[in-house]
N, C-alpha and C positions, 0 to 999 in steps of 0.2 A: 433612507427610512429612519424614525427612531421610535421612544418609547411608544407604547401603544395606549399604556394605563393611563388611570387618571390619576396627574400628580398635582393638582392646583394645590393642592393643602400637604404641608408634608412639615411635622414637626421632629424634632427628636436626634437621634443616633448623630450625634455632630460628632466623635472620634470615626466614626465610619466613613462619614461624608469628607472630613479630610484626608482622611487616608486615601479614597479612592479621589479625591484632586493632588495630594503629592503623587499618587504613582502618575496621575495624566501630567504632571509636569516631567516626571522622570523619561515616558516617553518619548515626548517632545526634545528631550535632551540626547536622546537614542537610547535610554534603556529601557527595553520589554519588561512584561509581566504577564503573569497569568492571576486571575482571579475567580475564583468559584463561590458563589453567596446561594446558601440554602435557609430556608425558611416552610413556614406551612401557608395557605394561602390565604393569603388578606394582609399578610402581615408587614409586607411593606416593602419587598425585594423589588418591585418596579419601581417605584419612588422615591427608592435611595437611588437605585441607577441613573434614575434620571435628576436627581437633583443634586450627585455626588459628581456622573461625567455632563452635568450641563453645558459645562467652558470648552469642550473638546475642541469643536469646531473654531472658537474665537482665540484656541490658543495656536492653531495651525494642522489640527486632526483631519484627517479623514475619516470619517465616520460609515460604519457598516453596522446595522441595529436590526432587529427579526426577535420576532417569539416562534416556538417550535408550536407543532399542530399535532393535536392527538390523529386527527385524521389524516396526516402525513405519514405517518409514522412507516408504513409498508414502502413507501417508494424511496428508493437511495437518493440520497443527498438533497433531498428537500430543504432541511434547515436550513444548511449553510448554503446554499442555490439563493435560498430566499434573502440570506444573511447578507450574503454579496450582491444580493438586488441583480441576476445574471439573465436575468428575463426582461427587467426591467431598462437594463441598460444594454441592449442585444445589437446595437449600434457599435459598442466597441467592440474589436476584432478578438481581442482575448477571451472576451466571453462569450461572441458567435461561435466560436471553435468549439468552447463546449456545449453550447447547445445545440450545435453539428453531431457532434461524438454523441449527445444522449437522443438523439435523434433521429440515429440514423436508422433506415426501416428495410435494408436490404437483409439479404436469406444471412443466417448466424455460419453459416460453412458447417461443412461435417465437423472440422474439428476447431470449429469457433475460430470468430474471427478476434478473439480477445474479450476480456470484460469492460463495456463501455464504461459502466460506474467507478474501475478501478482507476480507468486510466483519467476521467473527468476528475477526478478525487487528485491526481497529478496536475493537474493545470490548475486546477483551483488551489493549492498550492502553490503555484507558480504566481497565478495571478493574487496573492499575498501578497509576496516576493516585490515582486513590480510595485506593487500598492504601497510598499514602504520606502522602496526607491525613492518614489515622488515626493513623499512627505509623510509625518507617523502617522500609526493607521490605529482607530479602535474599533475592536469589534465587539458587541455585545449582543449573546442571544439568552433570552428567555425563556422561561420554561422547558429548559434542558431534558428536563426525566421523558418531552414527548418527541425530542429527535432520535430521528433515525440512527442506526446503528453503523449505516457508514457516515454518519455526517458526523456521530461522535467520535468515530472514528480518524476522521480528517481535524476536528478540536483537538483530540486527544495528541497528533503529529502538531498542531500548532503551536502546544503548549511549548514543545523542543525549538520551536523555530523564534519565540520571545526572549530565548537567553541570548538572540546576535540581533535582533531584529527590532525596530521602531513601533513595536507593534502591542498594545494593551488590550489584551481577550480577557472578556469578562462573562463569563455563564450564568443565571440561576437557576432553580431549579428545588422543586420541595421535596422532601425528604418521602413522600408515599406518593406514587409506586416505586415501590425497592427496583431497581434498575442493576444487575450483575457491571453494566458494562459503565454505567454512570460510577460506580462503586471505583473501577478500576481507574475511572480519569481522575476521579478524587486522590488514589491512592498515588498515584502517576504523578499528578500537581505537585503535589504535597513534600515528596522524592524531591522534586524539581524548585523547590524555595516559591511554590507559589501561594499565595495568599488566600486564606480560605476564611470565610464570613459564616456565623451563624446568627441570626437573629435572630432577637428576644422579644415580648411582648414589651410596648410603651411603660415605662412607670407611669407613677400615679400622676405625677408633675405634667407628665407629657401626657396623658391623658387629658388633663384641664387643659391643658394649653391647644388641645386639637380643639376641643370644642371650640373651645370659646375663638379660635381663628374661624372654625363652623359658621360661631352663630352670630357672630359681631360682639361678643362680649368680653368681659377680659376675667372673672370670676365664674365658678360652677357652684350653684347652691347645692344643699347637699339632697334631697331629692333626686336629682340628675345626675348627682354625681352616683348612690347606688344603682341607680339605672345603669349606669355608662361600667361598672364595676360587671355587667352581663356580659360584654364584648371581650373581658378579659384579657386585655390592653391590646387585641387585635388591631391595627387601626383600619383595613377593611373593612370588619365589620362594625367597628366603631364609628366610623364614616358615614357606613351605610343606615343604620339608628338614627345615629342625628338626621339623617337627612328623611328619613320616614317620619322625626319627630316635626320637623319643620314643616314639611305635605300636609301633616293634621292639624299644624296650627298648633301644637302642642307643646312649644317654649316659647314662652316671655326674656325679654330682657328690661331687668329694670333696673339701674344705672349701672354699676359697672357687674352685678350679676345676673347669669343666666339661670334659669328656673323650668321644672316645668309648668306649664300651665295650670289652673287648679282642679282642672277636672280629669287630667290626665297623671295626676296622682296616685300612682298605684297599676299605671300604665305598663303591661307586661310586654317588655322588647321579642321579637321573632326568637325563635329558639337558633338560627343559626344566622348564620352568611347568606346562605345560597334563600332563604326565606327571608329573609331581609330584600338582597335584589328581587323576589317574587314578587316581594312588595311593591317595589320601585315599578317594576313592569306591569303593575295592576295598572298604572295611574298612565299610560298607553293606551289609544283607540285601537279595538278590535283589529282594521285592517293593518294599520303597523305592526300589530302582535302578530299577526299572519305572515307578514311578511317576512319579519326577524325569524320567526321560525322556520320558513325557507332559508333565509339566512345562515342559520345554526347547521344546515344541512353541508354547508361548503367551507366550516371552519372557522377557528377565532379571526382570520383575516379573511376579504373576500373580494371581489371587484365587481363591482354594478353591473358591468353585462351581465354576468352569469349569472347575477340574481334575479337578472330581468330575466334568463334562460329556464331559470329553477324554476323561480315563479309565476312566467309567463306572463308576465305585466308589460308591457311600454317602460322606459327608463323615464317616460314627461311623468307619469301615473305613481312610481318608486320613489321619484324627487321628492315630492309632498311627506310621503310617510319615511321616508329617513332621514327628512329636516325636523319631522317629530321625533324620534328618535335621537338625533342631536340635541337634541333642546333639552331632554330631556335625562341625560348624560349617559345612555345606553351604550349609542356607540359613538367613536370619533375617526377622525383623519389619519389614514395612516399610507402617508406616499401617496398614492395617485389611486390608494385602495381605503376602503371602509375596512373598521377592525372595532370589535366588542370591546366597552373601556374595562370589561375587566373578565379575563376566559370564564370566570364562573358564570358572568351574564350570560352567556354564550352557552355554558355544561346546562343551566336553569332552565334556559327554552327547547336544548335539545330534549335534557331528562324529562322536560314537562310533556313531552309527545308520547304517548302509548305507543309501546314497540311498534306492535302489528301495524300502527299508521306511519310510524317513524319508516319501518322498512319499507312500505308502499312509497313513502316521499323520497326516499335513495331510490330508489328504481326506477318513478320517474324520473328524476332528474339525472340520471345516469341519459336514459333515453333522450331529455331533450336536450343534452349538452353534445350526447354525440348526435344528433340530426342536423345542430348549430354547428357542426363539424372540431366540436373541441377535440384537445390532443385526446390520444389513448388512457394515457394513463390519468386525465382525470376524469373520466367517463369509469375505468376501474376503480378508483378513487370511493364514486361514489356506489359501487354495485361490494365494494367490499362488505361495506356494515348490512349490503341487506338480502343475506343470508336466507334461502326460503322463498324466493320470488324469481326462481329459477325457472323463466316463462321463455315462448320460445324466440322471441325476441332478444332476451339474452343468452340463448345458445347461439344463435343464428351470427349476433355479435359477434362474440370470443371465438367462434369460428373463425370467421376472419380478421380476429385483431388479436389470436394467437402469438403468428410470426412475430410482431409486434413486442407484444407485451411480454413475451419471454426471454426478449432481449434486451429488455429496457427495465425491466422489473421482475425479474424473474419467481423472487420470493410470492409477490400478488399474484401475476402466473399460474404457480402452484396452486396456493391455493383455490382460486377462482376455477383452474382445471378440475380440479377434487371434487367441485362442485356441479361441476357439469356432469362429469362422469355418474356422478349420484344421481341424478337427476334422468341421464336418457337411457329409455330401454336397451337391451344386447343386441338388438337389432337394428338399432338405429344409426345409422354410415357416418353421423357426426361421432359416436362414440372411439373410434380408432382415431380420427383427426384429433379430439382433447388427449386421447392416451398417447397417440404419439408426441405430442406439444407435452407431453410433460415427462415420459421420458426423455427428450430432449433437456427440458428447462430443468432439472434433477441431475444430468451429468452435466452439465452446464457448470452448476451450484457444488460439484465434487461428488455427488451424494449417490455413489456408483451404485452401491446395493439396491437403494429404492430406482436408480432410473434401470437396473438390469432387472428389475422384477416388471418392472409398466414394460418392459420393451419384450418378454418372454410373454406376457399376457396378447400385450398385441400380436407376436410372430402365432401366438397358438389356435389363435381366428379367424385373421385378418388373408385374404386372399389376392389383397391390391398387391400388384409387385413394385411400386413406388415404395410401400409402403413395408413389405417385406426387406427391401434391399434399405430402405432407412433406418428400420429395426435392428435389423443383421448390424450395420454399421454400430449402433450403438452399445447394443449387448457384444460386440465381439472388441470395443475399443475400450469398455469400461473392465473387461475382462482383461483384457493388455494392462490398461493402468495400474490391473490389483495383481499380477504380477498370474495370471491364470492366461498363459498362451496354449495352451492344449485346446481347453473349451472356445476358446475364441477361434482358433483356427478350423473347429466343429464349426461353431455358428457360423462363420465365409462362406465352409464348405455346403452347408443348406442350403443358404441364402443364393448361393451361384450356382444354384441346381434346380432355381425359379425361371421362369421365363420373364427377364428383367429386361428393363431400357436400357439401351446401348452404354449410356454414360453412366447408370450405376454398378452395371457390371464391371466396366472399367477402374471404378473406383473399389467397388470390394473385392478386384485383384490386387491392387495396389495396398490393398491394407493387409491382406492375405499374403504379401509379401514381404512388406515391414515385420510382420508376426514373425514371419520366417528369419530374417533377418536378424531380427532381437534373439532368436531361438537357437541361432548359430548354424544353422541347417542351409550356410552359402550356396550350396550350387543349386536350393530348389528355390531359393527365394530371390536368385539372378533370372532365373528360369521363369518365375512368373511377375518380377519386374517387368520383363522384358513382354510378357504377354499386355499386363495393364498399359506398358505407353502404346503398343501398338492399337489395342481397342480401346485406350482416348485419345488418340490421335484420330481414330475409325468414325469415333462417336459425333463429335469430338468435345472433349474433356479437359483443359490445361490441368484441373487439379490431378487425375488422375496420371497425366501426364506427369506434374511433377512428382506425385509422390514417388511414382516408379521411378525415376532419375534420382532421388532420393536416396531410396533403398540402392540404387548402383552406387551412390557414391560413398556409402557407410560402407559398401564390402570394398571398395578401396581405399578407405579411413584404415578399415580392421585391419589390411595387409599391410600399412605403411607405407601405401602410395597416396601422398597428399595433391600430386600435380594430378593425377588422377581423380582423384577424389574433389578436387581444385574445381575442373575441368563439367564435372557433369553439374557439382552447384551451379555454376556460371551458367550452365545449360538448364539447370529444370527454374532459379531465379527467371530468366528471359522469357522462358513458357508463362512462367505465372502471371509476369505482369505487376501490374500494381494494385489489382484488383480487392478490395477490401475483404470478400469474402474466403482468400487465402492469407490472409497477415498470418495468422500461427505457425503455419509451413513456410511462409517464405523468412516470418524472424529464424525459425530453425537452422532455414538453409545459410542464412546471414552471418549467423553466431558459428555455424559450422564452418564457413568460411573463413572468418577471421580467424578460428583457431590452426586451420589449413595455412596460413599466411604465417602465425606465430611460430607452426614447426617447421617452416621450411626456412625461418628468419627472412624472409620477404616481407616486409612491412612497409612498402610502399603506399601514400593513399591509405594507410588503416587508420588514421584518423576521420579521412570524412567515413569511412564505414563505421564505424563506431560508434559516430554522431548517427547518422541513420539508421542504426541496430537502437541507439537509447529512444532517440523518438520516435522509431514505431513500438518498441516496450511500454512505451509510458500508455502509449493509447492501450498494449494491450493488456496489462494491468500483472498484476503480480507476479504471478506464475512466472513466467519470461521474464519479467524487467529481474527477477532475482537472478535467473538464471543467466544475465549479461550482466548482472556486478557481480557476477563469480567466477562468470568467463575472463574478465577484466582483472580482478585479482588474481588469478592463473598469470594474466601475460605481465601484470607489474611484478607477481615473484621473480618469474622468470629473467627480466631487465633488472634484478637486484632493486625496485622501488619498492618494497615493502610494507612500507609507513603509506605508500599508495594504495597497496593491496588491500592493505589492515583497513585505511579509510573506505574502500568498497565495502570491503565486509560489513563494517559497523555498519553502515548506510542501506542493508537491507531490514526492513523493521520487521520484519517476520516473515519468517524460513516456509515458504510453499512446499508441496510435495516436490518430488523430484530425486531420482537418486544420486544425476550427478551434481544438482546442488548439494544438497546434504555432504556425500560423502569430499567432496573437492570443498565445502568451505570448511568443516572440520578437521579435514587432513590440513591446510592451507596452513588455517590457525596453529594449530596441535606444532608444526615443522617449524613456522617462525617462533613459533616462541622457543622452541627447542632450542634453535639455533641462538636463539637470547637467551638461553638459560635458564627461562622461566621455567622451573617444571609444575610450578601448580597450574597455569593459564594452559600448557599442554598437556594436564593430567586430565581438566576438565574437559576437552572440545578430543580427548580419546578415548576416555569414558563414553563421550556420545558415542561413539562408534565403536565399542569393545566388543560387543557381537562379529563374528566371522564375516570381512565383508567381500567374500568371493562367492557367494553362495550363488548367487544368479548371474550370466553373463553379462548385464547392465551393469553389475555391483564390480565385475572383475575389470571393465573397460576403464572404471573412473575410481581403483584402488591405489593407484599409482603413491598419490600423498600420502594416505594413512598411513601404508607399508612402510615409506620412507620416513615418514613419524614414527611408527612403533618402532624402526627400528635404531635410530637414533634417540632416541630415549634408553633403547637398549644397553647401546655403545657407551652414553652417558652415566651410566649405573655402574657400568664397568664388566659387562655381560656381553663379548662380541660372539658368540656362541649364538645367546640368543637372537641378539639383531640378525645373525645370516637365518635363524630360523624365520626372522619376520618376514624377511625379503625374501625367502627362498620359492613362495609361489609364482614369481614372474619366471623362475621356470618350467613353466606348465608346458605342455606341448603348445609346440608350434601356433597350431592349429587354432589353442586356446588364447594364448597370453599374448601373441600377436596385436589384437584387439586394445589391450591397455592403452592410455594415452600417451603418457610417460612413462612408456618400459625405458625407453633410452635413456632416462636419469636415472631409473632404479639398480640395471643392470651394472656402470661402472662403481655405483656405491655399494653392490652385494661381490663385486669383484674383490674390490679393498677390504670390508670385512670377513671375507671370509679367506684371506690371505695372513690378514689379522689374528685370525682364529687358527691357523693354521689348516685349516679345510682347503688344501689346494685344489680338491676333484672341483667344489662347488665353483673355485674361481676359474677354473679349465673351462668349465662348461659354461656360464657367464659370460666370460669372452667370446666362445666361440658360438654361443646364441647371438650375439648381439652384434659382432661380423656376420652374421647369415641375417639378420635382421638390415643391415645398411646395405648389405648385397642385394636384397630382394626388391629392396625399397629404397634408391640412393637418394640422400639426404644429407648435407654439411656435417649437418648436429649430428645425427646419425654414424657417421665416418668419427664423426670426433670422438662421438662417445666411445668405437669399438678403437680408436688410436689409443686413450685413454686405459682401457680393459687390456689391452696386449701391452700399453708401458709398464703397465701394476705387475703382468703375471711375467712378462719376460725382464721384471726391471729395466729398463731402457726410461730413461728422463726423455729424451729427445723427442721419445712420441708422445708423452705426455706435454712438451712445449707446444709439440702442430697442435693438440686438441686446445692448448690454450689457447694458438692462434684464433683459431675458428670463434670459440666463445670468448675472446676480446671483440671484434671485429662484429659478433653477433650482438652486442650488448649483454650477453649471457654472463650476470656477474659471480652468481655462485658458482656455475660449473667451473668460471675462470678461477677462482681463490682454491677449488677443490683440485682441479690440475695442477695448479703451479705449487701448493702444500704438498701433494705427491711428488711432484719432479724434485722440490726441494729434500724431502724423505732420500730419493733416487739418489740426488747431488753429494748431500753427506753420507750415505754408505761407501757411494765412491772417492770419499774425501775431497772432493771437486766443491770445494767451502766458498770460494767468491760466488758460483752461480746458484750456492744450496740457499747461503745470502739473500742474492737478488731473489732469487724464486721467493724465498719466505716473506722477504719485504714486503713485495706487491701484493700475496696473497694475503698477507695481513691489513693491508692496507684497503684493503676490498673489505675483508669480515667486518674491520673498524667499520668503513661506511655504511655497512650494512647493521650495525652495531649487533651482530653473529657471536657474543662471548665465549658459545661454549667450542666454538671455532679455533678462534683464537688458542683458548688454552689449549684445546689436541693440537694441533699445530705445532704450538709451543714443547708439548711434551712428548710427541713425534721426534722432530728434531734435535733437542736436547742431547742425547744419547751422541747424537754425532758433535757434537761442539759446534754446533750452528745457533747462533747468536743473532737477533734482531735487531741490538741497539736500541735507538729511539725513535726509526723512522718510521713513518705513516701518521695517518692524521689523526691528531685528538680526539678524541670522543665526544661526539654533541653532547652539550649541556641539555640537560633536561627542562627547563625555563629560560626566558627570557627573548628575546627575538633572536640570537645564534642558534636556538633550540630548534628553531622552525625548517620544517623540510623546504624541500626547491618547490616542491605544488603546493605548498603553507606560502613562501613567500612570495611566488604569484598569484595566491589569492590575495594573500593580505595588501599587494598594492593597488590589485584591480577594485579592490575592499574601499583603497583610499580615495581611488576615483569615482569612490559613490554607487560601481557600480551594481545592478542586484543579483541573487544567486543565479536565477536566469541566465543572464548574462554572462555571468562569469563560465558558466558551465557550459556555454556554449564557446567561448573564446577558448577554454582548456577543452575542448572535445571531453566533459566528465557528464556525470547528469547531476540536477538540481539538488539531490539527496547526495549525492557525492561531497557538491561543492558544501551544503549543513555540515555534511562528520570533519570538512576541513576546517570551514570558522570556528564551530566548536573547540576542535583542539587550539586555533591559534587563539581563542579567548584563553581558556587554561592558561597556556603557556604564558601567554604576556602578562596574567592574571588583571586581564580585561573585562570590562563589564557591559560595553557597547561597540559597535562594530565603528562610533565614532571615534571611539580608544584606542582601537585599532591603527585609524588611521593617522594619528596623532603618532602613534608612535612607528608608522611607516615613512612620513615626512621626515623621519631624524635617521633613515636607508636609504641611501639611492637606490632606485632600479636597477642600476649595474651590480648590486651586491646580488643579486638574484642566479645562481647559478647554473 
């Protein structure tokens, strides 16, 4: 695709027009840009676009071009859909996927099958990715302020992906209507060194010089010229003048001056733009004007079937009146589609239709698009704007293309429900079907309050038990989410006191037991696990089946039985199947799995699990995919990859609900940098979480990090008093603190502090919880950790060597550096100086690599006291720049980088995801103080692979 405007004339802005051909070479060279050009309309942002990136293509671009649609504006990712031409080109398998993914028409699941647009919003990223691989890529859309909110959305991630990538994105976009989120990409750019346009009206020079390119002449007399002084250097509307002057005959040229004519002397120009083209469209035969104005109906771009559908003409009968239309520069070619040469020709024919017949012309052609079996959503499309013509034909509709549209468009959805509902009497049996379609499509959207008030409305009337037990479901889930398990487990208990179908009952025990489960109330919510698999096995029900497998396998998570807990995922996964309508339960089960794998140090295969946890995240969009780069950062703390973890973290662009997100990527954060001695980077990310975070038993399961942050901040202050106060809730009863994720790292670090502190009762009891904790639950890590707890409190090094055995052997590198710094403590008490030596060596040698300083110094000043000396061994310290600086997943990207390959790619060969493998190039640009991912490779060519560690 490209421009749509009309550029044949385009004088003027020549530092602009070069600027945007130096950046189209710089691309070409591999380095990205971003470019945002604002303007008001007429003024010429299409026509520098296009006659600034005209060479793209002849320079070796691939080019992606689109104007955004005011009429688009309700359905996700129109823009940039349309930008990448993914309809157009539905041939290639990249972009079949995502119009698979936005397409697909099966039931959303109870508890969603993910959000198609987030994860389409993923691949269309990807398919960037790819795009630049092959060769650079420009993409340029227009009229910005009328894209959708996720497709700026996906612009505004683009913008980050042009600092490594082949890639010049170019926006425009005019300054009214104010746009919050347009506002922020601006602001975002701009952070980011990208280029920002404003333009000015034409000076007076360029003024003469349009005309006269206008009208064939090369002077403006001065008559014309105060005429042309009305357009007020627009050259839209200056364009659009001349070109009404010329229709009436109304300029002469007489040798090298143009003039007006003499009787058009005192000739008064349109008072705007938009009456200027009114003009233009006077000098149209009736049935073309009819037609465009079906036209204006489906958008500044459009495709001749549908017009033949709107209009109900024959395409042989449309041919005639839109070669009149061409001819007469209304509209032009755009791709394989017709497109207004300028959106206002387009605002002029829509605004020129009186509402009340404008909304009669959407509702038909709502109606004849979907009879021609067009998609859903543009048969919505066209019943959006016409508001009031709620006939029963469009209830009858959205009755059945509900399901549909609430999955694919949820915000239109909404709305268009709202409308129904207004619309049909209390009596009327469609009125529970829209209310329930949009309680649904409202907790869908997070929008818990409004969808638990539509779903309390329906439970209060509605006497279908489909319909009861669908309610229940939703008002008792969105209740769970807001952290209200009493009233939710009310609402199960109604809803399963309905005379239900086999498999909803089945399912609102299974949820009825989760409640329970979250609520810590184990033996009743084992009790009716165990009822819901039996009645969807009865029904039969896999979901239901799984969730109860579920809920068993969290009550042997909470006890520290992982083979356990291991055992029933592998069990309620096989129930499920691959079935799309359970993806959110089954990533659950996935990610719970791998962290099942992470505490037992079994990590066989956890790679291709991994891979299969990111790719079904990606499809299901936010929510999850954060919650598996935070699961991921957990397991590279854990293996001492840190600078892995940290790159997760960066790599989530914005923090979803969730508590064990939140509180695990803040503790994460808050503890690395501790251990780096940062204390502003872990002041700020424990301020996020300075509030009490045990209050709820969700918050007490996943406090494990914080703890061990606040209280290593403590330690560091020089307050071990209060660090054992920080740690001291893991010993909560049994009962309670069990559940933590990480008691087993919290417990032998509150042993040592509070040894430290002199509190020997707290480190008695510390030990010997966390021996009853490996007894209950046997575990490597487990054992090592309570071998560790009884080296600290009986002094014994020896035990603390087996616990290092275990976390050498485990990959486990800080527990490994935290035992052998102990044992060496142990060694020089006992004067035993060679093995206090070795101990301290290795331990340091570990923090170094972990680059842990504030490790190091305790360490140092631990042992001190006994004349235990480190010397000089262990390894230097990574340089902060230059290629030594770069980690071991840096320097296999950077030479998978050199082989051309794309982020895609790469993050599929490193099992990371695509956003992962971004926060990596990113830092190795920094570091090399690179400007293109060709820089990169330039200076990977001067490493072998084998320096790759």
């Amino acid at each position: 695709m490209g421009p749509t405007a009309a550029t044949e004339t385009f004088v003027g802005r020549h530092a602009d027009v070069a600027l945007l051909g130096r950046l189209l070479r710089e691309v070409v060279a591999g380095r990205g840009q971003s470019v945002l050009v604002e303007g008001d309309p007429g003024i010429g942002k299409s026509a520098l676009l296009a006659a600034g990136l005209r060479t793209a293509r002849d320079l070796g671009c691939e080019v992606f071009w689109a104007a955004a649609d005011e009429l688009g504006q309700p359905f996700p990712l129109r823009a940039v859909l349309d930008c990448l031409d993914v309809v157009g080109r539905a041939e290639d398998p990249w972009r079949a996927d995502i119009i698979r993914l936005l397409r697909q028409e099966h039931s959303p699941g109870v508890t969603g099958t993910g959000d198609p647009v987030l994860g389409a919003a993923e691949q269309l990223l990807a398919l960037v990715d790819r795009a630049c691989e092959a060769k650079p890529v420009l993409m340029v859309l227009d009229d910005l302020q009328w894209a959708d909110t996720n497709s700026l959305h996906v612009w505004h991630r683009l913008t980050r992906a042009t600092e490594q990538l082949p890639l010049l994105l170019v926006g425009a976009y005019r300054p009214v209507p104010r746009r919050t989120e347009l506002d922020q990409l601006r602001r975002s750019s701009s952070a980011r060194g990208g280029v920002q346009l404003a333009l000015r009206p034409l000076a007076a020079d360029e003024v003469a010089e349009l005309i006269a390119v206008r009208t064939g002449g090369r002077e403006v007399g001065p008559e014309l010229a105060r005429l042309a002084e009305r357009a007020a250097g627009n050259p839209g509307y200056l364009t659009e003048l001349v070109d009404a002057l010329l229709r009436e005959h109304a300029i002469r040229v007489s040798g090298r001056v143009t003039e007006l004519a003499g009787r058009a002397v005192g000739w008064s120009a349109p008072a705007s733009l938009a009456a200027a083209i009114a003009d233009r469209l006077g000098f149209l035969s009736d049935e073309t004007t009819e037609a465009l104005r079906a036209a204006s109906l489906l958008g500044a771009e459009f495709a001749v079937h549908d017009l033949a559908v709107v209009s109900r003409k024959p395409a042989s009968e449309l041919a005639l009146l839109l070669a009149e239309a061409v001819g007469a520069g209304v509209i032009t070619e755009a791709g394989n589609h017709l497109a207004f040469r300028y959106p206002l020709i387009r605002q002029a024919l829509y605004d020129g239709t009186p509402v009340a017949v404008r909304t009669a012309l959407h509702r038909e052609a709502a109606r004849a698009l979907a009879d021609s079996g067009a998609p859903t959503s543009q048969v919505a499309e066209q019943l959006l704007p016409a508001a009031g013509s709620e006939d029963e034909w469009f209830l009858d509709w959205l009755a059945g293309a509900a399901s549909i549209l609430t999955h694919r468009a949820p915000q239109t959805a909404i709305e268009l429900l709202r409308r129904a509902i207004d619309q049909v009497g209390s009596d009327d049996p469609r009125r529970d079907v829209f209310a329930s379609w949009l309680a649904t499509s409202l907790a869908g959207m997070g929008r818990n309050a409004d969808a638990a008030q539509q779903a309390r409305q329906v439970l209060s009337r509605t006497t279908d038990p489909d319909r009861v037990a669908e309610m229940s479901w939703v008002l008792a889930y969105t209740s769970l989410r807001t952290g209200r398990s009493a009233e939710a487990l009310e609402v199960l208990a109604q809803g399963l006191a309905a005379d239900l179908a086999p498999g909803w009952r089945a399912r609102l025990l299974s949820l009825t037991a989760l409640v329970q489960a979250v609520d810590l109330d184990t033996a009743t919510a084992l009790t009716t696990a165990s009822e819901a698999i039996g009645a969807g096995q009865a029904a039969p029900d896999r979901f239901a089946v799984g969730m109860g497998l579920h809920v068993m396998s969290l009550d042997r998570s909470f006890v520290g039985d992982e083979r356990g807990n291991r055992a029933l995922i592998d069990q309620a996964l096989t129930v499920l199947g691959d079935d799309r309508e359970h993806l959110d339960l089954r990533l659950l089960l996935l990610c719970n799995r791998i962290v099942a794998d992470v505490n037992l140090d079994e990590t066989d295969g956890i790679d291709e699990r991994i891979t299969l946890v990111r790719g079904l995240a990606e499809q299901a969009g936010a929510a999850r995919f954060t919650q598996v780069h935070v699961m991921m950062a957990a397991h590279y703390f854990l293996l001492g990859r840190w600078d892995d973890a940290l790159s997760e973290l960066e790599s989530i662009p914005e923090l979803s609900e969730g508590r064990y997100s939140f509180l695990t990527l803040h503790g994460l954060l808050a503890l690395i940098a501790g251990h780096r001695d940062d204390r502003t980077t872990a002041a700020v990310h424990l301020k996020a979480v300075r509030t009490e975070p045990l209050a709820i038993a969700d918050d007490r399961r996943n406090a494990g990090y914080v703890l061990l942050a606040r209280a290593l901040a403590c330690e560091r202050d020089g307050l071990p008093g209060q660090a054992v106060a920080e740690l001291a809730p893991v010993l909560l009863s049994p009962g309670t603190a069990l559940e933590m994720n990480v008691r087993y790292m919290c417990l032998p670090e509150l042993t040592r502090l509070a040894l430290a502190a002199g509190d020997r009762e707290t480190a008695l009891s510390a030990t010997q919880q966390c021996q009853a904790e490996a007894d209950e639950a046997p575990m490597r890590v487990k054992d090592a950790a309570a071998a560790r707890c009884q080296g600290l409190l009986e002094r014994d090094p020896q035990r603390l060597l087996t616990a290092a055995e275990h976390y050498r052997s485990a990959g486990r590198r800080l527990e490994l550096a935290h035992a052998l710094e102990d044992a060496s403590v142990l060694f020089g008490e006992a004067n035993d100086l060679v093995r206090a030596r070795s101990s301290l060596a290795e331990a340091i040698e570990v923090y170094t690599e972990l680059r842990a300083d504030w490790d190091i110094r305790r360490a140092d000043a631990r042992t001190r006291p006994y004349g235990v000396r480190r010397g000089q061994r262990g390894r230097r310290a990574r340089p902060t720049t230059g290629w030594e600086s770069l980690t071991p997943t840096e320097l296999r990207v950077a030479h998978l980088v050199a082989q051309g390959r794309s982020n895609p790619d790469i993050a599929a060969a490193l099992f990371l995801s695509r956003r992962t493998v971004q926060t990596h190039v990113s830092h190795i640009l920094v570091k090399l103080a690179a400007h293109s991912r060709s820089e990169i490779a330039r200076e990977a060519a001067h490493h072998p692979v084998s320096t790759v560690d």
